[in-house]
C-alpha positions as CSV (number, residue, x, y, z in Angstrom):
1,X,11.8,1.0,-45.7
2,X,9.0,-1.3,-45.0
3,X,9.4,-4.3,-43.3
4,X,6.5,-6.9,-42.7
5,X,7.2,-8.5,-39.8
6,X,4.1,-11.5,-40.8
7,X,6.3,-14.3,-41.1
8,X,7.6,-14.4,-37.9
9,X,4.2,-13.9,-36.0
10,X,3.0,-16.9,-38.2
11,X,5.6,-19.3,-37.4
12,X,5.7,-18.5,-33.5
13,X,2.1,-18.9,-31.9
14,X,0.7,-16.3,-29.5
15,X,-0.8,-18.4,-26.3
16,X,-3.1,-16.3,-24.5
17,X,-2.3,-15.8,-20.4
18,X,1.0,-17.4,-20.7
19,X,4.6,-15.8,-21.6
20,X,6.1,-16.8,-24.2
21,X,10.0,-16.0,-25.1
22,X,12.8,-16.8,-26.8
23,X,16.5,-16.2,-27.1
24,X,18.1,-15.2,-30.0
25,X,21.6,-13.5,-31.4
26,X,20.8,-10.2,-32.8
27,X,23.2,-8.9,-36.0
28,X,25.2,-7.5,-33.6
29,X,26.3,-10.5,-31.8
30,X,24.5,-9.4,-28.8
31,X,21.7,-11.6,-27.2
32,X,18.6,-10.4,-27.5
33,X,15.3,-11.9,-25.8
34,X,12.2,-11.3,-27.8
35,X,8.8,-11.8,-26.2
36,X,5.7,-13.2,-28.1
37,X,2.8,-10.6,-27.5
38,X,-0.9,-10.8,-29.1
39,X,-0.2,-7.9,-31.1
40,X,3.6,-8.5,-32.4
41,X,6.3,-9.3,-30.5
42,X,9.4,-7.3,-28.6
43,X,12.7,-7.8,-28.8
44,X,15.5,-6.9,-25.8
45,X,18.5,-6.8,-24.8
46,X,19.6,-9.6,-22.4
47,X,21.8,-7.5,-20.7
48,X,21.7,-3.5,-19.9
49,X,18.8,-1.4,-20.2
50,X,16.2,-3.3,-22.3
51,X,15.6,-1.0,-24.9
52,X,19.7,-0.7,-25.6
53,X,19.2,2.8,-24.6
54,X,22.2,4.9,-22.4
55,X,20.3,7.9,-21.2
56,X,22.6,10.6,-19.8
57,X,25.3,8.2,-21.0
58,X,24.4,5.9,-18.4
59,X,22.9,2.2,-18.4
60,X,20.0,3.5,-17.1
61,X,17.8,6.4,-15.9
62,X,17.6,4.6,-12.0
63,X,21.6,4.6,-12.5
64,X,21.9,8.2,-13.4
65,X,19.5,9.3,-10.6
66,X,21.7,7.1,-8.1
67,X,24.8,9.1,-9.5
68,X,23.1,12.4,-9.3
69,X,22.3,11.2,-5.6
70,X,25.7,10.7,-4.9
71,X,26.5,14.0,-6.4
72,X,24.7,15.9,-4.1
73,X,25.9,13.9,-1.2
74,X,29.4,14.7,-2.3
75,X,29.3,18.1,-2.3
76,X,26.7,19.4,-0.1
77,X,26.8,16.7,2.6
78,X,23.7,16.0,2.5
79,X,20.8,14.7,0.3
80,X,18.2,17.2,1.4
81,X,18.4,18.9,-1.9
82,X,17.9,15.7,-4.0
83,X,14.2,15.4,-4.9
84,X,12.7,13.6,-8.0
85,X,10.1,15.4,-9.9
86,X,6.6,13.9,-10.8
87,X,8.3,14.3,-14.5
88,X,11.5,12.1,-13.1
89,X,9.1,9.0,-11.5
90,X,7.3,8.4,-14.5
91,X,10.4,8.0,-16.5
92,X,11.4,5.7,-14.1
93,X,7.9,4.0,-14.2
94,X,8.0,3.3,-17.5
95,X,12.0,2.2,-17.5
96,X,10.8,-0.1,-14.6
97,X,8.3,-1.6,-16.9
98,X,11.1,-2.8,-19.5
99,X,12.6,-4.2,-16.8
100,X,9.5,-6.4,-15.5
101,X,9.3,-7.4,-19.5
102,X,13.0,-8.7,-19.2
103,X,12.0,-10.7,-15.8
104,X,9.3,-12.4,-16.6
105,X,11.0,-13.4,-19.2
106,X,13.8,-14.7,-18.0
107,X,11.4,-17.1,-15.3
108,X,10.2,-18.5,-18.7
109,X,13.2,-19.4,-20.1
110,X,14.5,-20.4,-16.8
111,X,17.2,-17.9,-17.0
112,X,17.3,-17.1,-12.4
113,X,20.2,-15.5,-12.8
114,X,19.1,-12.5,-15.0
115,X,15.5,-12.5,-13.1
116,X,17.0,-12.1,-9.8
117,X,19.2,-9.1,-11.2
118,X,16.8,-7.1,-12.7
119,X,13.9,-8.0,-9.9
120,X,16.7,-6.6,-7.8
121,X,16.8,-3.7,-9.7
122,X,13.2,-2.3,-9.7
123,X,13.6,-2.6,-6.1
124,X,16.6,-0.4,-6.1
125,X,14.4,1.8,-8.2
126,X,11.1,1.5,-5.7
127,X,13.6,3.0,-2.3
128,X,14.8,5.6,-4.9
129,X,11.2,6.3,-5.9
130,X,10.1,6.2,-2.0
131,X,12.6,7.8,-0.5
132,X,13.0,11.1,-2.7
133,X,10.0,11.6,-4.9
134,X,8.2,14.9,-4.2
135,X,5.3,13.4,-4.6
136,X,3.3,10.9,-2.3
137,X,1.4,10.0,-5.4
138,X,4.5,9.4,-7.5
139,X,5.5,7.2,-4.6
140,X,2.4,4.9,-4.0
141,X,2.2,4.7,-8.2
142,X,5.5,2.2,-7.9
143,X,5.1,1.3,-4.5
144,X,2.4,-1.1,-5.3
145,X,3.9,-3.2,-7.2
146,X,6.6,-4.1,-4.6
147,X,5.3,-7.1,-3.7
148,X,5.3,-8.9,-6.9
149,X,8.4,-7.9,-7.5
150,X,9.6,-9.2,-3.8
151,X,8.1,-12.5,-4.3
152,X,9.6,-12.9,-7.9
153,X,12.8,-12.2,-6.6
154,X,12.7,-14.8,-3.8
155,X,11.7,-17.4,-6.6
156,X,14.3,-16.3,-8.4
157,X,17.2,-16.6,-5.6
158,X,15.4,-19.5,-4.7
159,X,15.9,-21.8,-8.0
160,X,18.9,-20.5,-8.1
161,X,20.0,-22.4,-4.6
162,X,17.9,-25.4,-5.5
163,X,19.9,-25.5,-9.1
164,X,23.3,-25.7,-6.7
165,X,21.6,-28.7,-4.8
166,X,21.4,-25.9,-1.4
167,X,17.7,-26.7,-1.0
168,X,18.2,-25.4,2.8
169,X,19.0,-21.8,1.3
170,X,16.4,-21.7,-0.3
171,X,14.0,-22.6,1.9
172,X,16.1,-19.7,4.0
173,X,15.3,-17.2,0.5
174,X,11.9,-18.2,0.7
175,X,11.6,-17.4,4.7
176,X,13.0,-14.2,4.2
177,X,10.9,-13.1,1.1
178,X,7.3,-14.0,3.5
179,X,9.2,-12.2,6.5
180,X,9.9,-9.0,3.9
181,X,6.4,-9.0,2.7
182,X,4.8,-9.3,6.0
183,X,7.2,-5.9,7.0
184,X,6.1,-4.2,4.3
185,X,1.8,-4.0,5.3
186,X,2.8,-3.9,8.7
187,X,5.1,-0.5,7.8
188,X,1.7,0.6,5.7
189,X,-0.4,-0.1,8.9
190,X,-2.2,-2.8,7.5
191,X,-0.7,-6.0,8.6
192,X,-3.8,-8.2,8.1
193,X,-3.2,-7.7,4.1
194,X,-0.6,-10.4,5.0
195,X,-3.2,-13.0,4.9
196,X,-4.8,-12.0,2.0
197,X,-1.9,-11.6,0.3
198,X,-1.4,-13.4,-3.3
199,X,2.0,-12.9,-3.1
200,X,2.8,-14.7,0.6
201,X,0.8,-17.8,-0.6
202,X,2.6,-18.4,-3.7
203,X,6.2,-18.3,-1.7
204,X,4.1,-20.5,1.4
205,X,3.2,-23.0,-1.5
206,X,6.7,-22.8,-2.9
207,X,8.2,-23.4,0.6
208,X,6.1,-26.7,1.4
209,X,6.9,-28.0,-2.0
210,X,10.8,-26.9,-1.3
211,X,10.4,-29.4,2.2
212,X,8.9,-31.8,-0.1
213,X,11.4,-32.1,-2.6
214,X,9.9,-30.3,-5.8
215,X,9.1,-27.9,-7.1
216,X,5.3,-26.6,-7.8
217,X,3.7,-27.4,-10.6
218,X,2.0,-24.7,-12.5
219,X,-1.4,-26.1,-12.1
220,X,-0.2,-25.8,-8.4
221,X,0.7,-22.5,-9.2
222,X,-2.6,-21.4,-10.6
223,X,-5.3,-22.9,-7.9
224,X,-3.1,-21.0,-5.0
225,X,-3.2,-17.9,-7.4
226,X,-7.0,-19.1,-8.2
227,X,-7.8,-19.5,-4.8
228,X,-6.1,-16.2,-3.4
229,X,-7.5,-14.2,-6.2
230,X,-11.7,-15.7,-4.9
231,X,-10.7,-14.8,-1.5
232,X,-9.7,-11.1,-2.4
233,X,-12.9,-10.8,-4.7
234,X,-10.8,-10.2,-7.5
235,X,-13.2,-11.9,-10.1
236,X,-11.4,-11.0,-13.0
237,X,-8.1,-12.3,-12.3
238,X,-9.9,-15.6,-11.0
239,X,-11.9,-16.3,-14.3
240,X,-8.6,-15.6,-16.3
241,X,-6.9,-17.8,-13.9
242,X,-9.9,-20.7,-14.4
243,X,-9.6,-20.2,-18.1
244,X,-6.0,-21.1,-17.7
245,X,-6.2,-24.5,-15.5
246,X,-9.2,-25.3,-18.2
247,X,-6.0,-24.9,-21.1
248,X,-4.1,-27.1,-19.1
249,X,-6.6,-29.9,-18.5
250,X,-7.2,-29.6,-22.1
251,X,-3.7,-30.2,-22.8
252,X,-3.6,-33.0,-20.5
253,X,-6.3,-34.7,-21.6
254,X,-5.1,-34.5,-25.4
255,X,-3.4,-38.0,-26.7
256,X,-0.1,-38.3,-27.8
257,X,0.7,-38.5,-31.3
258,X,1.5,-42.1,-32.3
């Protein structure tokens, strides 16, 4: 059966370097979260593995790994036997990936709760990855991205404490998110990545506007990012980030309708 999906795409805009989402309740009286993307769109479950998916009869490939894990612990004693196969991590990649689709999200729709779970998650999934994979290529492909997801998961445990009115404990989050990040170059042996690290500003940022009593703006957001990403001489993330602050000045400068 064909169906043209046209209709939808027309009546919900794609914005270029910005996420768009929405919540929805699919036929099955599940939520679903469906993300607006230049080609199309994707649709996932709000809760679970993203796709809906139960491999091995599991929620999710990182939970069958755990249980195969504590398998091998069980009987053996020991998890010297447990390894994961170059096959195993990019499974896990790419299941980490519908995860990161779910998070970022869930930060649009302001939905903390579900964005610090599944941030939580891919970390679960980056020790796994670390810790057992037979490969140190298969560990430095996810291992890279642990500092995004770090600092997204302190932003997320943070608004939730400032949504409780706990602004202390989240400052607290937000201290302990810099202090993680500056342990993980300094356990890689390059601890002055710390200072040029995109990641640390954006939670130093969010810190001082925590003191202040709000929160950042997004055009605070995007000159730190702007400003981090010059610094670095990454060139193409700056002009996508300019293109961005000039969307938003546009925005700004455009009357109301009367």
């Amino acid at each position: 059966m064909d169906v043209d999906i046209g209709s939808l795409l027309e009546e919900w805009e794609y914005l270029p370097n910005q996420i768009t989402a929405r919540r929805i309740l699919g036929a099955d009286g599940r939520e679903k979260i469906q993300m607006r993307i230049e080609l199309g769109l994707l649709q996932m479950e709000a809760d679970g593995r993203p796709d809906g998916q139960q491999p091995h009869g599991m929620e999710s490939l990182l939970e069958h790994h755990l249980s195969r894990l504590e398998q091998a612990l069980a009987t053996k004693g020991s998890t010297a036997s447990f390894k994961l196969t170059s096959e195993d991590c990019a499974e896990l990649q790419n299941e980490g990936l519908q995860y990161y689709h779910r998070y970022i999200c869930c930060f649009a729709l302001e939905d903390y709760e579900r964005a610090e779970r599944d941030t939580a998650r891919n970390m679960r999934l980056f020790d796994l990855v670390w810790q057992y994979a037979e490969e140190d290529e298969d560990k430095w492909a996810v291992e890279q991205y642990r500092p995004y997801v770090v600092m997204m998961n302190a932003r997320a445990k943070a608004a939730l404490k400032l949504q409780a009115g706990q602004r202390a404990e989240a400052l607290r989050v937000v201290d302990t998110g810099i202090a993680r990040l500056e342990e993980f170059y300094a356990r890689h042996g390059q601890p002055q990545l710390a200072q040029e690290s995109k990641e640390i500003a954006f939670l130093q940022l969010l810190r001082r506007e925590i003191r202040e009593g709000k929160p950042p703006s997004k055009e605070e957001v995007l000159r730190a990012q702007l400003q981090q990403a010059v610094e670095s001489e990454d060139y193409r993330t700056a002009a996508k980030l300019r293109d961005e602050l000039k969307r938003l000045e546009a925005q700004r400068q455009t009357p109301e309708p009367s």
